[in-house]
Biotite code that builds the C-alpha atoms (Angstrom):
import biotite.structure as struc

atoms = struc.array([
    struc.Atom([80.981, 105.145, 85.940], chain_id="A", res_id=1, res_name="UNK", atom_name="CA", element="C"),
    struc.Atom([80.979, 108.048, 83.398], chain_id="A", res_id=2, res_name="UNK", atom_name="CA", element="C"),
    struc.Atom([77.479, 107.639, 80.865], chain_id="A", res_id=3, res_name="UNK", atom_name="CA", element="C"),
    struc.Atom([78.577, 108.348, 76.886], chain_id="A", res_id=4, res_name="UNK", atom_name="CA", element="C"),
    struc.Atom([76.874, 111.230, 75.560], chain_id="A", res_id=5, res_name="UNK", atom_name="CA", element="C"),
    struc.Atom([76.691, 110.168, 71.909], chain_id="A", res_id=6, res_name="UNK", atom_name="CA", element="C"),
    struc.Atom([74.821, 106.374, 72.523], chain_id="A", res_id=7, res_name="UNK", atom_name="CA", element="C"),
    struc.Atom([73.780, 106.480, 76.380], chain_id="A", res_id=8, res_name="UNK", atom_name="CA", element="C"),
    struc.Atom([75.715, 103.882, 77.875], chain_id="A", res_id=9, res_name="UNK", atom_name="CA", element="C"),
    struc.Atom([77.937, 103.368, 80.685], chain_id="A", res_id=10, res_name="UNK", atom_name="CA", element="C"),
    struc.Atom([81.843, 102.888, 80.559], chain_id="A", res_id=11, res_name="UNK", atom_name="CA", element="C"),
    struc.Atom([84.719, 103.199, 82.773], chain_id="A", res_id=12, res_name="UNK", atom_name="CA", element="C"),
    struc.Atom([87.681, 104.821, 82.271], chain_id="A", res_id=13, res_name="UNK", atom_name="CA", element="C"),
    struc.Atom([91.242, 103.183, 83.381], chain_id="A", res_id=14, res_name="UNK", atom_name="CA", element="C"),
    struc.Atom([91.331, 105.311, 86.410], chain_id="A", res_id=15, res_name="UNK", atom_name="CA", element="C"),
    struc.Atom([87.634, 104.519, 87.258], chain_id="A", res_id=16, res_name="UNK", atom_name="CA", element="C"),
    struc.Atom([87.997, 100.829, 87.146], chain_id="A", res_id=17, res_name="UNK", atom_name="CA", element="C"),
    struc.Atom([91.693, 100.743, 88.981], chain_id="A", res_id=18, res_name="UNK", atom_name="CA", element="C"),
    struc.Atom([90.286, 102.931, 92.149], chain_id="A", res_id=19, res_name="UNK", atom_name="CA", element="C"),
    struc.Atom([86.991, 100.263, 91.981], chain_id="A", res_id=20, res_name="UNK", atom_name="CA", element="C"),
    struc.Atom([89.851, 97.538, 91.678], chain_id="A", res_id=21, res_name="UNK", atom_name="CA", element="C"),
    struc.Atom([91.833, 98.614, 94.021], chain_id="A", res_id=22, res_name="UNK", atom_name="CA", element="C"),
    struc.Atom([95.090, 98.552, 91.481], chain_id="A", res_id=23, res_name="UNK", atom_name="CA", element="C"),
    struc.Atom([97.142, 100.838, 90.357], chain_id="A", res_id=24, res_name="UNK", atom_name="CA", element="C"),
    struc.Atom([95.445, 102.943, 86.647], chain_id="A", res_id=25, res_name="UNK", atom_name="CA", element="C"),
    struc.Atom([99.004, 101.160, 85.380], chain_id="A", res_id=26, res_name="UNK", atom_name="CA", element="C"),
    struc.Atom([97.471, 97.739, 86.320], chain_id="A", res_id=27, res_name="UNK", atom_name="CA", element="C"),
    struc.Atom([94.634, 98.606, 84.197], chain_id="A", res_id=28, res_name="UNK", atom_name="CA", element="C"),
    struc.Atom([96.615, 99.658, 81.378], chain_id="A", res_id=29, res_name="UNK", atom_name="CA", element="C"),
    struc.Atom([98.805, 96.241, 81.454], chain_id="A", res_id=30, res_name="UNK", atom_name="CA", element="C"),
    struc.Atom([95.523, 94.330, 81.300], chain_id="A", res_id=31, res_name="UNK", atom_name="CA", element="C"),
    struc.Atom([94.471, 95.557, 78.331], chain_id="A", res_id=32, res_name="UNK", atom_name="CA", element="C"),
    struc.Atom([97.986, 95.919, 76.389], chain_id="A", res_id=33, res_name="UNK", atom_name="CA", element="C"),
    struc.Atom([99.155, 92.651, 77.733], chain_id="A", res_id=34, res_name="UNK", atom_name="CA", element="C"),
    struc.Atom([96.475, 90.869, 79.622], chain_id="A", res_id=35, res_name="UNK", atom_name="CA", element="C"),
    struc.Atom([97.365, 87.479, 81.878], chain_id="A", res_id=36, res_name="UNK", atom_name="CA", element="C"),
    struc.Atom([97.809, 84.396, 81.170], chain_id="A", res_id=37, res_name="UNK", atom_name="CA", element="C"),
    struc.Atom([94.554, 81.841, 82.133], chain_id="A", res_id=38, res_name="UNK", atom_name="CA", element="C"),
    struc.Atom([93.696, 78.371, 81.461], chain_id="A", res_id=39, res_name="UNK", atom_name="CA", element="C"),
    struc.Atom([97.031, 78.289, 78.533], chain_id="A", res_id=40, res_name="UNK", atom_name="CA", element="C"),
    struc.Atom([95.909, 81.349, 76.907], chain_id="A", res_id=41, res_name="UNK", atom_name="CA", element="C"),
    struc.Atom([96.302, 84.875, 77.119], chain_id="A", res_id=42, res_name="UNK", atom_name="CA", element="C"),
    struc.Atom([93.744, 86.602, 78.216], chain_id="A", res_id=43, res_name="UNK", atom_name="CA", element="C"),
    struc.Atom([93.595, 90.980, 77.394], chain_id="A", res_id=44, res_name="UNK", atom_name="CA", element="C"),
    struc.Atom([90.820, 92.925, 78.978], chain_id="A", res_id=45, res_name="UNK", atom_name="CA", element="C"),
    struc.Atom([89.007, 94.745, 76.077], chain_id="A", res_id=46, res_name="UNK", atom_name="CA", element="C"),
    struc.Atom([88.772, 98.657, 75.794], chain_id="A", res_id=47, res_name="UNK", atom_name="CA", element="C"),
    struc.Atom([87.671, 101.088, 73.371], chain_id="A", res_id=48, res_name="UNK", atom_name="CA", element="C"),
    struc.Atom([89.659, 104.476, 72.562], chain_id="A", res_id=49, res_name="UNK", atom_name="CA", element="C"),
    struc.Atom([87.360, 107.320, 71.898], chain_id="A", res_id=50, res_name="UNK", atom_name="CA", element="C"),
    struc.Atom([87.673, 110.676, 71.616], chain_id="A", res_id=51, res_name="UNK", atom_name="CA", element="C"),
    struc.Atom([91.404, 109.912, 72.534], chain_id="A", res_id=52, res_name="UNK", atom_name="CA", element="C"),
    struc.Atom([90.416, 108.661, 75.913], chain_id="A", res_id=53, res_name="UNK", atom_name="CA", element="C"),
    struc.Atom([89.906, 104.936, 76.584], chain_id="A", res_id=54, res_name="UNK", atom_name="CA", element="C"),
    struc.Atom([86.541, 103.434, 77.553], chain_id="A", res_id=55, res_name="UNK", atom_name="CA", element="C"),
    struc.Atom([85.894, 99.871, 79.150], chain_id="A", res_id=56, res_name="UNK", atom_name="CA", element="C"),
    struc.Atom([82.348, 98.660, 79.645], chain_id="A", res_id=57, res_name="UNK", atom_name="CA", element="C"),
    struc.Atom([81.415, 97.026, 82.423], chain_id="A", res_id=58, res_name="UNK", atom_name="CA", element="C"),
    struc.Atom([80.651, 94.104, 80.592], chain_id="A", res_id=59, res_name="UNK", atom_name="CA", element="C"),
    struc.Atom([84.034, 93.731, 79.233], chain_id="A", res_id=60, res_name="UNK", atom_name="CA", element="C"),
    struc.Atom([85.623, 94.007, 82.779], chain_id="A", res_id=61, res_name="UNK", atom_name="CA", element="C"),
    struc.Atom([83.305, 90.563, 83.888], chain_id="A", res_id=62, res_name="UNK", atom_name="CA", element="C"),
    struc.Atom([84.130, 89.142, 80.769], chain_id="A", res_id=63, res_name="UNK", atom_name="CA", element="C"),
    struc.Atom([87.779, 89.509, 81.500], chain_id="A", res_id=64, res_name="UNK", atom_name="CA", element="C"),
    struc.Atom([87.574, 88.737, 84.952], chain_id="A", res_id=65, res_name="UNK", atom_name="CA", element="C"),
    struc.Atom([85.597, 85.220, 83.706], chain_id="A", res_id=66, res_name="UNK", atom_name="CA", element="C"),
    struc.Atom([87.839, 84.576, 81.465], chain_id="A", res_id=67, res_name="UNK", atom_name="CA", element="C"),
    struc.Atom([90.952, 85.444, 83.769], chain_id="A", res_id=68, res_name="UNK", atom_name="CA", element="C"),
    struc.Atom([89.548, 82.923, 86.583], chain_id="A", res_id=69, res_name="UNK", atom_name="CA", element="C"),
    struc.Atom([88.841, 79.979, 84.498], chain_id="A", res_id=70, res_name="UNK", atom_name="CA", element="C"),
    struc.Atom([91.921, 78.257, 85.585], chain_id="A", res_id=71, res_name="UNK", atom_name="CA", element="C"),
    struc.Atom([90.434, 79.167, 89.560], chain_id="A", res_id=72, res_name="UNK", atom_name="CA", element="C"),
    struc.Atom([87.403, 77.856, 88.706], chain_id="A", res_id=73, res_name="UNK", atom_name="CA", element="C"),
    struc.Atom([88.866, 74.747, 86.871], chain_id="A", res_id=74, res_name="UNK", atom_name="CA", element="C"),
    struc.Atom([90.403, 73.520, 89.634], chain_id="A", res_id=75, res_name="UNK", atom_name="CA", element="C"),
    struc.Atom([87.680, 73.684, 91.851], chain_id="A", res_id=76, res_name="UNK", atom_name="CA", element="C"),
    struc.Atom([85.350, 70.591, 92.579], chain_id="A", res_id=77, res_name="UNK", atom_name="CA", element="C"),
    struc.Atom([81.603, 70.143, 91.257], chain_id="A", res_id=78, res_name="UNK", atom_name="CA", element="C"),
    struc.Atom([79.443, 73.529, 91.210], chain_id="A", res_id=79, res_name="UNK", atom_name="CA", element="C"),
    struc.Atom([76.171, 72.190, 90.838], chain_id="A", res_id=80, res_name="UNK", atom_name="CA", element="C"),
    struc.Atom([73.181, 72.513, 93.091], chain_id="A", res_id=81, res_name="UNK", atom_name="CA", element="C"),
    struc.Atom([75.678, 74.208, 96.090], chain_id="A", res_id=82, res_name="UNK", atom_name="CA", element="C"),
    struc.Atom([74.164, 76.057, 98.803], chain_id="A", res_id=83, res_name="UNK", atom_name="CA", element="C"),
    struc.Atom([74.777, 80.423, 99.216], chain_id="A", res_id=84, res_name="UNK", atom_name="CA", element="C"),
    struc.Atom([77.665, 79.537, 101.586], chain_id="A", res_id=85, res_name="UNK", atom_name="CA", element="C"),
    struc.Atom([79.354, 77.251, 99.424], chain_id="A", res_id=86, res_name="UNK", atom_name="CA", element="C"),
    struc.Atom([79.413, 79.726, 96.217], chain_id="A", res_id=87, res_name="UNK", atom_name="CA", element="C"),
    struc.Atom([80.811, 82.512, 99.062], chain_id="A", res_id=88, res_name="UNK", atom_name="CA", element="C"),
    struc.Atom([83.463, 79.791, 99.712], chain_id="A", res_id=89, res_name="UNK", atom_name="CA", element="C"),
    struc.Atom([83.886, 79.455, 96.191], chain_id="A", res_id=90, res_name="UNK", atom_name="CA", element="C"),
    struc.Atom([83.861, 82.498, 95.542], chain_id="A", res_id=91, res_name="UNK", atom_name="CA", element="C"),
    struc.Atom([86.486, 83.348, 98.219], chain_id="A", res_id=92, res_name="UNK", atom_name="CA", element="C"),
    struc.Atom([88.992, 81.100, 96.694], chain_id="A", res_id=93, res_name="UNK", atom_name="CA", element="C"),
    struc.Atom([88.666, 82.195, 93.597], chain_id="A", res_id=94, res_name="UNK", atom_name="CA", element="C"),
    struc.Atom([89.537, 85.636, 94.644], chain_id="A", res_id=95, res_name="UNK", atom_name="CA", element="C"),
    struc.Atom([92.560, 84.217, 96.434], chain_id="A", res_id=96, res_name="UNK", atom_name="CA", element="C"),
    struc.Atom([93.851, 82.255, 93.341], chain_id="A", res_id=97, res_name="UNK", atom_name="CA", element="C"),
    struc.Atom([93.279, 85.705, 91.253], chain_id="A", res_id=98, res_name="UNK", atom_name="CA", element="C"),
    struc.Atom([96.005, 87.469, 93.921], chain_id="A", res_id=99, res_name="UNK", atom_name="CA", element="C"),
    struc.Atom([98.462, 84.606, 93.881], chain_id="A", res_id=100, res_name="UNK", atom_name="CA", element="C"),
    struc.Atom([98.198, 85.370, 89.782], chain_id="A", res_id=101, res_name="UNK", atom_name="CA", element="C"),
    struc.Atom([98.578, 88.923, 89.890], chain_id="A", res_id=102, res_name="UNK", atom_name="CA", element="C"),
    struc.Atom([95.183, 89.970, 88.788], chain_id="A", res_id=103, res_name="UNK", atom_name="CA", element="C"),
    struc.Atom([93.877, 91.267, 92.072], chain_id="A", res_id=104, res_name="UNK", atom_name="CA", element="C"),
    struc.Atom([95.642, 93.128, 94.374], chain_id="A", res_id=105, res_name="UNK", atom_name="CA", element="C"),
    struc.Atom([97.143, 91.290, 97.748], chain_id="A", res_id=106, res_name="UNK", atom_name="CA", element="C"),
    struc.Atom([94.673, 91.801, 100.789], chain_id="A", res_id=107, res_name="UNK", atom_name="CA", element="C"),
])
């Protein structure tokens, strides 16, 4: 993460957040021009040009990914009161349904 001189907080560049990813800077790029489709809507990861350079807070990139695994997360049964290993289960096929859309990277 790179910290912004002129208000102190932290952002990500394109290339930052595809080599944290794991995708390709291009990836990145399509997310925010295009974004995916998710739960019937499309769904663009938000970014911020300054200084000619774009910027993505981190708080944008969980917002995106959120927003990008509803459809996951929809078709998963009841979340309440589970244990750690049943979120990590959870949490596993989420990731899984996020590959077979495109979002993640293949493992």
């Amino acid at each position: 993460m790179t910290e912004d001189r002129s208000n102190g907080r932290w952002y990500w560049t394109p290339k930052q957040l595809a080599r944290r990813e794991d995708v390709h800077v291009y990836t990145v790029m399509r997310w925010m021009r295009e974004g995916v489709m998710a739960a019937g809507r499309r769904v663009r990861l938000a970014a911020r040009k300054t200084g000619g350079r774009w910027r993505i807070r981190p708080e944008d990139f969980e917002a995106f990914q959120t927003a990008a695994s509803r459809r996951a997360a929809a078709e998963m049964p009841g979340r309440r009161n589970s244990s750690p290993a049943a979120r990590a289960a959870r949490h596993d096929r989420a990731k899984q349904r996020l590959r077979e859309m495109g979002i993640l990277p293949a493992a």
